[in-house]
Each structure stands twice: as C-alpha cells, then as structure tokens.
py3Dmol code that shows the C-alpha trace and the ligand (Angstrom):
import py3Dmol

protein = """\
ATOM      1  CA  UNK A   1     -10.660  21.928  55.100  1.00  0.00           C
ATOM      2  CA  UNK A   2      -8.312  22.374  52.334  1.00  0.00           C
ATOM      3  CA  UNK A   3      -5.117  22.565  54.320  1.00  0.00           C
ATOM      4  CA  UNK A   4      -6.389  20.108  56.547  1.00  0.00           C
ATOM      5  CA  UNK A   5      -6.735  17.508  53.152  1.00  0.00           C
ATOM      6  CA  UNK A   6      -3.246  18.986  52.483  1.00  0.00           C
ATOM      7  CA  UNK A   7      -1.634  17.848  55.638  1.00  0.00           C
ATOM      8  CA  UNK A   8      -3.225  14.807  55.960  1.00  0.00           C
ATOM      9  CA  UNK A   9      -2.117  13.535  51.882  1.00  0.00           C
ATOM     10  CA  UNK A  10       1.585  14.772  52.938  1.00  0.00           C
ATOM     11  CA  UNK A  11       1.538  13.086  55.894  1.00  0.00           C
ATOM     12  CA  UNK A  12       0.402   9.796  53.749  1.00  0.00           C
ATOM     13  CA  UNK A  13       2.564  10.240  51.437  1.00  0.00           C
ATOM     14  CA  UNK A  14       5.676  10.501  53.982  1.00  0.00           C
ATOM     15  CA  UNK A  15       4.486   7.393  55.283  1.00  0.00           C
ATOM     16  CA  UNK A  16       4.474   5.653  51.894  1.00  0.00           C
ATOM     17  CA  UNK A  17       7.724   6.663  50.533  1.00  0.00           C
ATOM     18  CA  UNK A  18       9.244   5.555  54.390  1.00  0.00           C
ATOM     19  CA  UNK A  19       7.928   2.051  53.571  1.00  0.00           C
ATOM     20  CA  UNK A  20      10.410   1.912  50.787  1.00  0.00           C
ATOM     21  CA  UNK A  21      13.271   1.351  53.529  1.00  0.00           C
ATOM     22  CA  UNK A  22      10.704  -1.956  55.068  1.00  0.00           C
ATOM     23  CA  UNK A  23      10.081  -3.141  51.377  1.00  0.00           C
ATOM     24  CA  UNK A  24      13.736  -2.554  50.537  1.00  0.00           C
ATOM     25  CA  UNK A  25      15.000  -5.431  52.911  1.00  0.00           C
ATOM     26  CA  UNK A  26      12.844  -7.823  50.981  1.00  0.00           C
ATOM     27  CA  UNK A  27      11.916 -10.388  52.909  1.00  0.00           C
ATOM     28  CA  UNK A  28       9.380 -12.423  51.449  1.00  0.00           C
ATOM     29  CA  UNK A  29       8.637 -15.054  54.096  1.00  0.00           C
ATOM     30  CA  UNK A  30       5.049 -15.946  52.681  1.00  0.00           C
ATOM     31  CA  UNK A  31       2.050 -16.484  54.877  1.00  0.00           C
ATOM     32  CA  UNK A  32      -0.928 -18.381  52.564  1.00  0.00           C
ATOM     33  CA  UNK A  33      -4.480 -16.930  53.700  1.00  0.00           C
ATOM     34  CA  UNK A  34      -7.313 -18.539  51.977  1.00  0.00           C
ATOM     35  CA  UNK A  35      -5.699 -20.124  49.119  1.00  0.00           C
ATOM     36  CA  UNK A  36      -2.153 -20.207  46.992  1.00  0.00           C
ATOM     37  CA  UNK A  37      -3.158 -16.906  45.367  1.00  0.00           C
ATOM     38  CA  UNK A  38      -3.918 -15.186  49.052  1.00  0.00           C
ATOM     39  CA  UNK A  39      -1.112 -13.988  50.256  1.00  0.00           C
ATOM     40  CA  UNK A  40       0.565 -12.008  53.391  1.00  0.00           C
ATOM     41  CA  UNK A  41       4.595 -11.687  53.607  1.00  0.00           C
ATOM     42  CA  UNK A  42       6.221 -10.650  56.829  1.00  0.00           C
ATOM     43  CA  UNK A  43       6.957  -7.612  54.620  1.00  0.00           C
ATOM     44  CA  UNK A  44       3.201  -6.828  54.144  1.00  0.00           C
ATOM     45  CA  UNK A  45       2.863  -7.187  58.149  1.00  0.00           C
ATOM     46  CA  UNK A  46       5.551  -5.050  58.700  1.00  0.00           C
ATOM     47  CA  UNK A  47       4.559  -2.446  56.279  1.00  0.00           C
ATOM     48  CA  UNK A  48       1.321  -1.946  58.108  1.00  0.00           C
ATOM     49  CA  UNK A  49       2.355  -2.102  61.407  1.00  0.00           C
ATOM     50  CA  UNK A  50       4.624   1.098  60.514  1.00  0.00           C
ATOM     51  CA  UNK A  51       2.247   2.951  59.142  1.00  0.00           C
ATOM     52  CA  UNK A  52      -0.529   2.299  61.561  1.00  0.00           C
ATOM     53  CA  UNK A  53       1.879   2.855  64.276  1.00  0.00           C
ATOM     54  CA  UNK A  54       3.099   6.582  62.828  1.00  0.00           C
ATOM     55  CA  UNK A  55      -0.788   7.731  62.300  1.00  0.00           C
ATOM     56  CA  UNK A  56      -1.566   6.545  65.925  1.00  0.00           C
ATOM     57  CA  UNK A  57       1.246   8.967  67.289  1.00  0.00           C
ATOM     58  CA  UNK A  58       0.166  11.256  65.093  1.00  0.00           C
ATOM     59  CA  UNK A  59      -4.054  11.251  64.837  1.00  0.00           C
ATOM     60  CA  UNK A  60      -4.968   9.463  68.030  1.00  0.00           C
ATOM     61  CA  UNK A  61      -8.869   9.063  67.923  1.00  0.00           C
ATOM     62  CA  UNK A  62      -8.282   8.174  64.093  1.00  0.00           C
ATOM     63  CA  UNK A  63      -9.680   4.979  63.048  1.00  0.00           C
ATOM     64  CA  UNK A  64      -8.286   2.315  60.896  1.00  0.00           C
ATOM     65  CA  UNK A  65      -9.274  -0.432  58.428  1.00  0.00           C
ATOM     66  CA  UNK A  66      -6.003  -2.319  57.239  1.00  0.00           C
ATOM     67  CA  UNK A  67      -5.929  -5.619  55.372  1.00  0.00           C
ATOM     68  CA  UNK A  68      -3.843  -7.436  57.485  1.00  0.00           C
ATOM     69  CA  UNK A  69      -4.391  -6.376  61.286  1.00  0.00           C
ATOM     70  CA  UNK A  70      -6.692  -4.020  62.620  1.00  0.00           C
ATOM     71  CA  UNK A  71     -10.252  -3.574  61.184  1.00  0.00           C
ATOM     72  CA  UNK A  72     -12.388  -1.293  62.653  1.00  0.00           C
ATOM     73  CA  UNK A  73     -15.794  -0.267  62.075  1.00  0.00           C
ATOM     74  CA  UNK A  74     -16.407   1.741  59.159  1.00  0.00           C
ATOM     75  CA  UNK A  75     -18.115   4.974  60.935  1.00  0.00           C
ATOM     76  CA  UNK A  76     -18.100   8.347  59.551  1.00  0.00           C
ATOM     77  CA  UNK A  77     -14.888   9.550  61.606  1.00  0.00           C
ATOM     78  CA  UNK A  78     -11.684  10.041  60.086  1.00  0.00           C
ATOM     79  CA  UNK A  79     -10.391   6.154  59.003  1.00  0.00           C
ATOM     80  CA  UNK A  80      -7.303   5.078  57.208  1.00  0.00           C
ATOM     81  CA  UNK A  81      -7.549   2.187  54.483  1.00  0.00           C
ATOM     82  CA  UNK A  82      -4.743   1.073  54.188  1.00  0.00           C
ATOM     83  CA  UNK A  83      -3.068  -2.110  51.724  1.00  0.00           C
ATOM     84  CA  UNK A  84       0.258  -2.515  52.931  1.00  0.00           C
ATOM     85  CA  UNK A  85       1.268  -4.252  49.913  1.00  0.00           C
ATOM     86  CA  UNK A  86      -1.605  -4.384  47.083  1.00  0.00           C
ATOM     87  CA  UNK A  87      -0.178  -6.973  44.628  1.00  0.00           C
ATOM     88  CA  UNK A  88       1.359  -9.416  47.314  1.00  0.00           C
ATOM     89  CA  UNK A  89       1.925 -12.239  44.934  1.00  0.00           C
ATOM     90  CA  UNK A  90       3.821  -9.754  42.205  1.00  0.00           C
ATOM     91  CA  UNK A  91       6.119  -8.872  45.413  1.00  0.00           C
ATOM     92  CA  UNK A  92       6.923 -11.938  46.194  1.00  0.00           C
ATOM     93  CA  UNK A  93       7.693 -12.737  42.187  1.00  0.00           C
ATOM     94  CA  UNK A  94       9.476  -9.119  41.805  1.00  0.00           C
ATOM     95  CA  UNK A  95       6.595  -8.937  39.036  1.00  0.00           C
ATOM     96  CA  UNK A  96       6.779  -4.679  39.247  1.00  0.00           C
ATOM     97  CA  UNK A  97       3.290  -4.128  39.783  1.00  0.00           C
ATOM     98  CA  UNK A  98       3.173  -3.876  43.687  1.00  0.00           C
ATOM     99  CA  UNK A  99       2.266  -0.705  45.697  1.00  0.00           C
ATOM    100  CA  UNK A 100       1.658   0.759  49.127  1.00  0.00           C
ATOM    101  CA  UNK A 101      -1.728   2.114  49.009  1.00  0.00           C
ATOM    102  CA  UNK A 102      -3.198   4.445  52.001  1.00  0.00           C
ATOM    103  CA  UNK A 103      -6.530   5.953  51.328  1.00  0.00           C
ATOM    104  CA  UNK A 104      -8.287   8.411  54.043  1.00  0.00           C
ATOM    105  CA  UNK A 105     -12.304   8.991  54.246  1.00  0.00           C
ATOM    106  CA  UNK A 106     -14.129  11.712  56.736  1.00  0.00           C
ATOM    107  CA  UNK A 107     -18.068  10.677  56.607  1.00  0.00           C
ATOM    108  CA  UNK A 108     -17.626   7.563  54.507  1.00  0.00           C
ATOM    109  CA  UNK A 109     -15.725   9.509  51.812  1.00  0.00           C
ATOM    110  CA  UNK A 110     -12.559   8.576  50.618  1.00  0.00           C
ATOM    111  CA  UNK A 111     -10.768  12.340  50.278  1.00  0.00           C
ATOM    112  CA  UNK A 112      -7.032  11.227  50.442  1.00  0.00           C
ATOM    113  CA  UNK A 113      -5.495   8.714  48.530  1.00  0.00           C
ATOM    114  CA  UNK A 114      -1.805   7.660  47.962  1.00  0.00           C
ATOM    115  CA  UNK A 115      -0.361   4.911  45.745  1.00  0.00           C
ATOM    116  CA  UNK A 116       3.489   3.938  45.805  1.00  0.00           C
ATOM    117  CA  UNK A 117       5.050   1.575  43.847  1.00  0.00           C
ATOM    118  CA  UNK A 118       8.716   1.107  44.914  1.00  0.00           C
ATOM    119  CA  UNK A 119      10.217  -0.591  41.933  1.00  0.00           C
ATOM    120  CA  UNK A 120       8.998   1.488  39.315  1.00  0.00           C
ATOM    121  CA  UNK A 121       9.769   4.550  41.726  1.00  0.00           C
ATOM    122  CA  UNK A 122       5.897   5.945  41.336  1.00  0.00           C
ATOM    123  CA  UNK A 123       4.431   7.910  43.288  1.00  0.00           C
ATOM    124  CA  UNK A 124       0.536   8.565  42.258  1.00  0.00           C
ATOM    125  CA  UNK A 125      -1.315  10.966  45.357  1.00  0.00           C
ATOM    126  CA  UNK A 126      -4.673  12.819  44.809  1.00  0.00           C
ATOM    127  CA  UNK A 127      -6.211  14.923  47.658  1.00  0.00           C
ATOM    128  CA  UNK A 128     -10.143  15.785  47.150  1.00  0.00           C
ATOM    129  CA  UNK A 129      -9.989  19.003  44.822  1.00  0.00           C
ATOM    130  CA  UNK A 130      -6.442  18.953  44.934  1.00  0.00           C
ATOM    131  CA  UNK A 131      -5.864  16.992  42.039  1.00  0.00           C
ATOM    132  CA  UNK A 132      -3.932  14.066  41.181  1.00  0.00           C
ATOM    133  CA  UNK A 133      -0.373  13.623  40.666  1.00  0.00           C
ATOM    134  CA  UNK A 134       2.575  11.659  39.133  1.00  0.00           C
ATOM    135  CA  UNK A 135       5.743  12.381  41.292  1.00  0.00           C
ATOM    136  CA  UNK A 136       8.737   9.700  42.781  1.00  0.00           C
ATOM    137  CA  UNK A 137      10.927   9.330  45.307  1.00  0.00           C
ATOM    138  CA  UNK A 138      12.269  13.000  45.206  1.00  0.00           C
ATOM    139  CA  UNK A 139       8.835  14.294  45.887  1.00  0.00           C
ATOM    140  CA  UNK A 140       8.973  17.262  48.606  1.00  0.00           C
ATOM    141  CA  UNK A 141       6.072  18.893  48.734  1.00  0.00           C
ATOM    142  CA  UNK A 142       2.443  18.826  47.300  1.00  0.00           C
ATOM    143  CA  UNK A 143       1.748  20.209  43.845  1.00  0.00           C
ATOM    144  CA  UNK A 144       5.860  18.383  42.871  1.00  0.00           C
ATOM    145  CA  UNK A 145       5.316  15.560  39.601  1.00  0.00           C
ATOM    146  CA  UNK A 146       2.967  16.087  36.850  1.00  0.00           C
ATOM    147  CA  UNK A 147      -0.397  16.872  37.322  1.00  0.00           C
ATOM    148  CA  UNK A 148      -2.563  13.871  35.521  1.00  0.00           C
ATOM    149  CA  UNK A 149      -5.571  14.420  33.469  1.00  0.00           C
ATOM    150  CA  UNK A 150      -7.234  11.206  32.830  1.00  0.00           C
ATOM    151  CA  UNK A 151      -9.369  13.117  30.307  1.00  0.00           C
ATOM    152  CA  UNK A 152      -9.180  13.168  26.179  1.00  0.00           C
ATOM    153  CA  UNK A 153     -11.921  11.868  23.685  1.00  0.00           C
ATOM    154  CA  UNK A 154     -13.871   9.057  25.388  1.00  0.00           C
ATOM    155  CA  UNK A 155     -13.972   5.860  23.466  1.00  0.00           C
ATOM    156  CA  UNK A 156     -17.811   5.487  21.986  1.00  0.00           C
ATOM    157  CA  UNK A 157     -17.967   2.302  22.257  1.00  0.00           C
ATOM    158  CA  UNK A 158     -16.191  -0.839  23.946  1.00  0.00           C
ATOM    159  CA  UNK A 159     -14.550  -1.885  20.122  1.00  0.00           C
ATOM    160  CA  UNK A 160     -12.267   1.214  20.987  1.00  0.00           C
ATOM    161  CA  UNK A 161     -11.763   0.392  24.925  1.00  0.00           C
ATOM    162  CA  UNK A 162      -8.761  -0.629  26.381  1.00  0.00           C
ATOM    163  CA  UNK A 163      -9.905  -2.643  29.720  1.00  0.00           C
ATOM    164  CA  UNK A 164      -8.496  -3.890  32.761  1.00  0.00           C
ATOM    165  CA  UNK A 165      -9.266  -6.517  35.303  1.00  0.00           C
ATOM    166  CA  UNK A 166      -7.987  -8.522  37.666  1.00  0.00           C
ATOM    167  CA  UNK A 167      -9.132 -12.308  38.526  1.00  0.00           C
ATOM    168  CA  UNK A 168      -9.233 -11.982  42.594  1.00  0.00           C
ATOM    169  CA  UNK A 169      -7.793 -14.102  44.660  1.00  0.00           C
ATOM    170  CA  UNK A 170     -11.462 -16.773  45.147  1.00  0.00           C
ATOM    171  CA  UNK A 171     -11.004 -20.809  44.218  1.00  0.00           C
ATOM    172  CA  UNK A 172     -14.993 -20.610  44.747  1.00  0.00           C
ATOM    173  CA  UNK A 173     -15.990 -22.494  41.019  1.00  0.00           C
ATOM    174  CA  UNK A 174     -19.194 -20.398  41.071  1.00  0.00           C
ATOM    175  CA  UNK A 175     -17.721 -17.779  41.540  1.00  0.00           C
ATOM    176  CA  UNK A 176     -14.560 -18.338  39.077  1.00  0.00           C
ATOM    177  CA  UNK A 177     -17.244 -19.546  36.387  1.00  0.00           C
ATOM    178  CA  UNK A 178     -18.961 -16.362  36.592  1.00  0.00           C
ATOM    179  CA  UNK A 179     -16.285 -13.974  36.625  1.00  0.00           C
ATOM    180  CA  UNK A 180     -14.561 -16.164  33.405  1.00  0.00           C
ATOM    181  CA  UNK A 181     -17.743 -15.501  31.868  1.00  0.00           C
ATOM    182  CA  UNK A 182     -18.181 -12.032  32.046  1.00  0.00           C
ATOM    183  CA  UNK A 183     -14.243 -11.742  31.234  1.00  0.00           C
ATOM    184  CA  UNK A 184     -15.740 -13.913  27.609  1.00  0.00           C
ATOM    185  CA  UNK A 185     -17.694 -10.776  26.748  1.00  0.00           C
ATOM    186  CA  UNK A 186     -15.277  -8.513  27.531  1.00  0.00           C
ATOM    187  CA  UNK A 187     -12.794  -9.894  25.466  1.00  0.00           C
ATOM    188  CA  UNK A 188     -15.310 -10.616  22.314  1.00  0.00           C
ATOM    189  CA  UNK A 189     -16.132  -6.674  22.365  1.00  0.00           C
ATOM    190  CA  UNK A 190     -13.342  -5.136  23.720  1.00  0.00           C
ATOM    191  CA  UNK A 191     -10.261  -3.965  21.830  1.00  0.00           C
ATOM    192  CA  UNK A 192      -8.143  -5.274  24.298  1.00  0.00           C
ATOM    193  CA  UNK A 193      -7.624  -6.972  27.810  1.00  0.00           C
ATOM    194  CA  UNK A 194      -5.016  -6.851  30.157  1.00  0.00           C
ATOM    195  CA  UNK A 195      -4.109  -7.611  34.419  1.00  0.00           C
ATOM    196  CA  UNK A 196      -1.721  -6.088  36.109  1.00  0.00           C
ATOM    197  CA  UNK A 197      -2.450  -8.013  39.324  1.00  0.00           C
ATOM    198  CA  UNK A 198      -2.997  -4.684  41.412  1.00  0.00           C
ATOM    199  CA  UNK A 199      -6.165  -3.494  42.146  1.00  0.00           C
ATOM    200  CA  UNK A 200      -4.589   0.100  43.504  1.00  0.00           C
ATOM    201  CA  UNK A 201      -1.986   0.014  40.350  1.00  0.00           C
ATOM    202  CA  UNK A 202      -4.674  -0.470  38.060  1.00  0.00           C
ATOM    203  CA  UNK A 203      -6.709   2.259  39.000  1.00  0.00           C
ATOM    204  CA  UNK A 204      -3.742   4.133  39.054  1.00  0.00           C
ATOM    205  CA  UNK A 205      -3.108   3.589  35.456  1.00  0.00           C
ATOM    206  CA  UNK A 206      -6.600   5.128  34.770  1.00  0.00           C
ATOM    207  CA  UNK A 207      -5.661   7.715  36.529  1.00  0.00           C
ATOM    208  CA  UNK A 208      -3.049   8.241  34.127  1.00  0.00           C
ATOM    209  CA  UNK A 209      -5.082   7.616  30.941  1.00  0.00           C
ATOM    210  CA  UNK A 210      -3.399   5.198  29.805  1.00  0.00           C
ATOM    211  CA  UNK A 211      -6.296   2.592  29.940  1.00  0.00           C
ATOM    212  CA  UNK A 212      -9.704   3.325  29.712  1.00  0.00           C
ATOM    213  CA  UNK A 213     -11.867   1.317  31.696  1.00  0.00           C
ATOM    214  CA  UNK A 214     -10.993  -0.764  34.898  1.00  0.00           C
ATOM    215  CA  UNK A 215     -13.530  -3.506  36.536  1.00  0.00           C
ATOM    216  CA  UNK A 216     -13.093  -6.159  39.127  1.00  0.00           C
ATOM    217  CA  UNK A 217     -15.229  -8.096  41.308  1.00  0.00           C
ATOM    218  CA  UNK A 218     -14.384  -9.437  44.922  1.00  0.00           C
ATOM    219  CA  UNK A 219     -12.318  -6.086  45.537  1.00  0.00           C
ATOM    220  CA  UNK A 220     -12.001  -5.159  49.376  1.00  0.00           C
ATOM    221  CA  UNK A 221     -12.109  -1.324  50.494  1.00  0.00           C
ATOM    222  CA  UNK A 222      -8.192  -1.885  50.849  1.00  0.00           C
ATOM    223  CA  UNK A 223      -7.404  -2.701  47.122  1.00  0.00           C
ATOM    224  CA  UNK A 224      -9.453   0.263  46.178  1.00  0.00           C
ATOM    225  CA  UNK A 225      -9.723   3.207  48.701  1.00  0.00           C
ATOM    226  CA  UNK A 226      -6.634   5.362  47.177  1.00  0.00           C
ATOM    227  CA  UNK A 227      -6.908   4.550  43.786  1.00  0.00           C
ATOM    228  CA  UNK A 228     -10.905   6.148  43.912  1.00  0.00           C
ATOM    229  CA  UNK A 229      -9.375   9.587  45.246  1.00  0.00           C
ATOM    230  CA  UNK A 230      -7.068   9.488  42.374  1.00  0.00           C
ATOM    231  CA  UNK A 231      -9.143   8.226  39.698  1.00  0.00           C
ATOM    232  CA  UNK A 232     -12.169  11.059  40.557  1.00  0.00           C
ATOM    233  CA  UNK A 233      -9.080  13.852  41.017  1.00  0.00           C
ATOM    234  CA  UNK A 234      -7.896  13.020  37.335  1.00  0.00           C
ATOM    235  CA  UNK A 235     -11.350  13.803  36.253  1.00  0.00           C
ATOM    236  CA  UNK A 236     -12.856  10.002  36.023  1.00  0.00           C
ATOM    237  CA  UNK A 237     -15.834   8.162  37.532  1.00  0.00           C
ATOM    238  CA  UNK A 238     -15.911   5.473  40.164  1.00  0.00           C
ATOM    239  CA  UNK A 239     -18.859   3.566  40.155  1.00  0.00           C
ATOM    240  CA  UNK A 240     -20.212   0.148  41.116  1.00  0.00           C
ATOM    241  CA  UNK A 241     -21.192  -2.225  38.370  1.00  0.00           C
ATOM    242  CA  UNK A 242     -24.795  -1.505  37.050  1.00  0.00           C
ATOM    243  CA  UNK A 243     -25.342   0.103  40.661  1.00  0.00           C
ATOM    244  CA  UNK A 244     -23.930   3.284  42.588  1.00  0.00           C
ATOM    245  CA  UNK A 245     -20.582   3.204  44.091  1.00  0.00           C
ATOM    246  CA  UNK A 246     -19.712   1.539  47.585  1.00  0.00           C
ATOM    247  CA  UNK A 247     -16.354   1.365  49.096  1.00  0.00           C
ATOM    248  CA  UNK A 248     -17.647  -2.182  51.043  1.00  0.00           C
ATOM    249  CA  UNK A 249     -19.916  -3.104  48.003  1.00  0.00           C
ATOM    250  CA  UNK A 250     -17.317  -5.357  46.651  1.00  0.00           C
ATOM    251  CA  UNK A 251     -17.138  -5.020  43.113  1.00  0.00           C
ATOM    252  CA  UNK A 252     -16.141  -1.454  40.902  1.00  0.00           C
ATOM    253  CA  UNK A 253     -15.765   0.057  37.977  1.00  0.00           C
ATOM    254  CA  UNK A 254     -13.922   3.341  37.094  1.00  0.00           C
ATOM    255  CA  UNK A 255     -13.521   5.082  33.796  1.00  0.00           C
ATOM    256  CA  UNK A 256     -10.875   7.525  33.029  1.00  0.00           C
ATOM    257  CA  UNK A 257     -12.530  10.908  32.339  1.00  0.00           C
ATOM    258  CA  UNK A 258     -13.116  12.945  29.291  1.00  0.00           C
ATOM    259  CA  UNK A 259     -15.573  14.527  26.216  1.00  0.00           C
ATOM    260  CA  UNK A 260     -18.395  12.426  25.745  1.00  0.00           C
ATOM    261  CA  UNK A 261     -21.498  10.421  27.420  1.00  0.00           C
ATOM    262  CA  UNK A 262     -19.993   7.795  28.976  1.00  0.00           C
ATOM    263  CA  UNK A 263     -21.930   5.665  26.472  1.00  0.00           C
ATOM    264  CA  UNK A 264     -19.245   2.957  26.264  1.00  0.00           C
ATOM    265  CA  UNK A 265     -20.022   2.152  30.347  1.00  0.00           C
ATOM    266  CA  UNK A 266     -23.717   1.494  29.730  1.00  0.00           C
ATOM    267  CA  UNK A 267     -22.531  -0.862  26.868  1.00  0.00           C
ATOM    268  CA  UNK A 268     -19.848  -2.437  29.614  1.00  0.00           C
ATOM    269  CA  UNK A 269     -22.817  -2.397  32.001  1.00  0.00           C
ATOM    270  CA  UNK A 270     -25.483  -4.298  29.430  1.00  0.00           C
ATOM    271  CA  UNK A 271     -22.746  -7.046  29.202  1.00  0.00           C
ATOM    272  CA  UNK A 272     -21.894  -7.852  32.840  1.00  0.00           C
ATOM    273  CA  UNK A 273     -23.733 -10.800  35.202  1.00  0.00           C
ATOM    274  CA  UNK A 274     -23.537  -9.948  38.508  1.00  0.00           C
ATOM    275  CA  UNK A 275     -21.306 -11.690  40.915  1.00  0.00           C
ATOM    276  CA  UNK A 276     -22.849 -11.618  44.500  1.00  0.00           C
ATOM    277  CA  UNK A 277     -19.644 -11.587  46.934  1.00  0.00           C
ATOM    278  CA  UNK A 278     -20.249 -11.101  50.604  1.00  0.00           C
ATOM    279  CA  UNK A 279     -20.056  -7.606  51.917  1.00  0.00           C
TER     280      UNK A 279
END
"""
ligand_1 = """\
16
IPD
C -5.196 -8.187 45.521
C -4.742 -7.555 44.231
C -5.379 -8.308 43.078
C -6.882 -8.241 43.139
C -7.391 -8.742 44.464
C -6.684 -8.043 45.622
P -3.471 -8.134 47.579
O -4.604 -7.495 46.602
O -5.122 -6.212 44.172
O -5.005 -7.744 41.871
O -7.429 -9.051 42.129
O -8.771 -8.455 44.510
O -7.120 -8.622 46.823
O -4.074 -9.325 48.228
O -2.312 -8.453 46.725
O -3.207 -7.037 48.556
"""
view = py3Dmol.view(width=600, height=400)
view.addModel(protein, "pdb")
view.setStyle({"model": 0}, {"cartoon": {"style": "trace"}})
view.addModel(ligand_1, "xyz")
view.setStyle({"model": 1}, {"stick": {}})
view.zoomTo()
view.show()
C-alpha cells in the first residue's frame, strides 16, 4: 500500500505542476455562480478537465468529485477531489494566494493530497505516512523539498494563537450574521486574524507552522480534501468544529501539531455558534 500511495501522490503531483502551462495562458474569462464572490474562469474549467481527463486514461474505474464538472457519489472506492483553482477570485485579481488542489481518498479517507500554487512556485504534497513536503517546480521525485513539521510548543491559550479564516463565498444574511459573529470572538481573544482567501492555501500554511489554528464554515470537500492529508502528515489535527471530522460535513478546523493538550481548541471550541450549512 505504500508504493501504491507513492504512485498515486506522484502521479498528482505531475498533474498539478502540468496545470501550470493551462494557468500560465491566463485567461480569466469569469463565469459568476451563485453570487459576485462565486466564481468559475474558463481557466478553472480547463484546469479540471485536464486533470480529470489524464486520471481517466490512467485509473479507469476511479471515481471523481470536482468542483466544477463531474460529481460523483462519494463511495468508498478510490475518488479524486479535486479544486481546479481554490482561490478563484485571487486568480482572477493576481492576488498570489491561488492553488491547484487534488486530494485522493480509498474508503472515505483522504490519503493523498497535493497543493500547487503557481505564482509563488509552491508545491505542498503529503501522502498518508509519507509525510508532508515543501518542494517547487523542480520537484522530481518524492521525498525532493523540505520535509514540514507543523509541530513546536502549542499555544496554551487563544491570547497566543495566530488564526485563520476565510468568509465563504454565501450572501445568505443569516448566515453572514452568524459567521461575523463568531469571527467577533475570535478577534476579541485571539492574538491575531488573518484570510488568505484559500481554503487549500490556508491549510497549507498550517501545514507549515506558520499559523496555528485554521477554521471556516461553508467549506466543500474540494476546498479541503488535500490540505487534510497535509495538515495530519505535518503532525496536526483535522477536526470538525465542536464535532468529529467530515470531509462533506461542511465546516473544519485544523491545528498545526505539537507539545501540549490541545487546550487552546477546546477554548476555540467554547467560543464558536454553530452555523448549519447544507451537506
Ligand atoms: C473558495 C476559497 C475561499 C473559501 C470558500 C471556497 P474557490 O474556493 O477557498 O477561501 O472561503 O469556502 O469555496 O471557490 O475559490 O475554489
């Protein structure tokens, strides 16, 4: 199985560095969704329509969940989860916190997990009990970059925590009222704040340690499936807030990893209302 995990991140990781030459021509022709923040370029399209054509060559009776085309049902047989672009509107603003993200899970769990951001030239990939990584566009082969430890002296409590979040892409008043709210409490205890507008690039800066704490509700399995592998492979924790972890549950929260009791997450926990999204 370990060889297997090997293939399958190098093969991900191919197809993420590959995009660069799709991304590379630019082309922003924007596509609203839902709302002015819910975006799809032709680039996003055209960035998933590569990659899910190269894995279908490749992995034939693999399935595939990808934000902008094909979403199948989420069974326990091999499935991509793929986010062609994660951080559509920072594309489109050359605001260098985009990535192709491509996450894998056998039996529900996600065990591969690549994030790519072109302009910065980063490459994050993490295989299950391979580790996580730091590498760029020179990468070769698994094991190149430097390996990242999210770990170090957890803060003990949130007065020490550097936190991230992101505001989603939802109009919904409710819903914005809520998540405003809870963003209140974080900012009157926390030592600091910040949004990256990436879901995958956030997590990937846990990953690296060099935030501590990353939440967000209204997340999709997209935004988040890569940036779990690497999180949990640079010794962190993935969980849902106040509840277990669920790649469809909607809503997350990871810590980067390290001595101590994870004391500062209950306090997080104690301080969050819950925000019922759809699953
Ligand atoms: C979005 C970004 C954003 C997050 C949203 C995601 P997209 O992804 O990750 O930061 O707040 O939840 O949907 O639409 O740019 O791929």
């Amino acid at each position: 199985m370990q060889s297997e995990i090997q293939t399958l991140l190098l093969f991900a990781i191919q197809l993420c560095l590959k995009s660069k030459e799709i991304i590379s021509k630019n082309n922003k022709q924007i596509e609203t969704k839902e709302n002015v923040t819910d975006l799809v370029t032709l680039t996003d399209k055209a960035v998933e329509d590569y990659i899910i054509t190269e894995i279908k060559k490749k992995y034939p009776h693999h399935l595939f969940i990808g934000e902008e085309s094909l979403r199948q049902e989420f069974t326990d047989q091999p499935t991509w989860i793929i986010d062609p672009i994660d951080g559509t509107t920072n594309f489109v603003h050359s605001f260098p916190y985009f990535c192709v993200s491509i996450g894998l899970c056998i039996n529900k769990e996600p065990i591969v997990g690549v994030v790519f951001n072109p302009l910065q030239n980063q490459l994050f990939y993490a295989g299950k009990n391979l580790g996580c990584y730091l590498s760029n566009d020179q990468f070769k082969d698994i094991g190149d970059g430097k390996k990242l430890f999210s770990t170090g002296d957890l803060p003990t409590s949130l007065s020490h925590t550097l936190v991230l979040t992101e505001y989603g892409a939802s109009k919904q008043q409710d819903i914005l009222q809520l998540k405003l709210d809870n963003i209140k409490r974080v900012i009157d205890t926390a030592r600091g704040i910040r949004s990256v507008g990436s879901a995958a690039m956030s997590m990937a800066l846990i990953a690296q340690g060099v935030a501590d704490l990353y939440y967000e509700y209204g997340t999709h399995c997209w935004d988040i499936c890569a940036g779990v592998v690497l999180v949990r492979e640079s010794g962190g924790i993935v969980e849902g807030v106040n509840s277990e972890f669920g790649l469809m549950k909607r809503n997350l929260v990871c810590m980067r990893g390290g001595n101590g009791d994870y004391k500062v997450l209950k306090e997080f926990n104690s301080l969050m209302v819950h925000i019922d999204y759809p699953s």
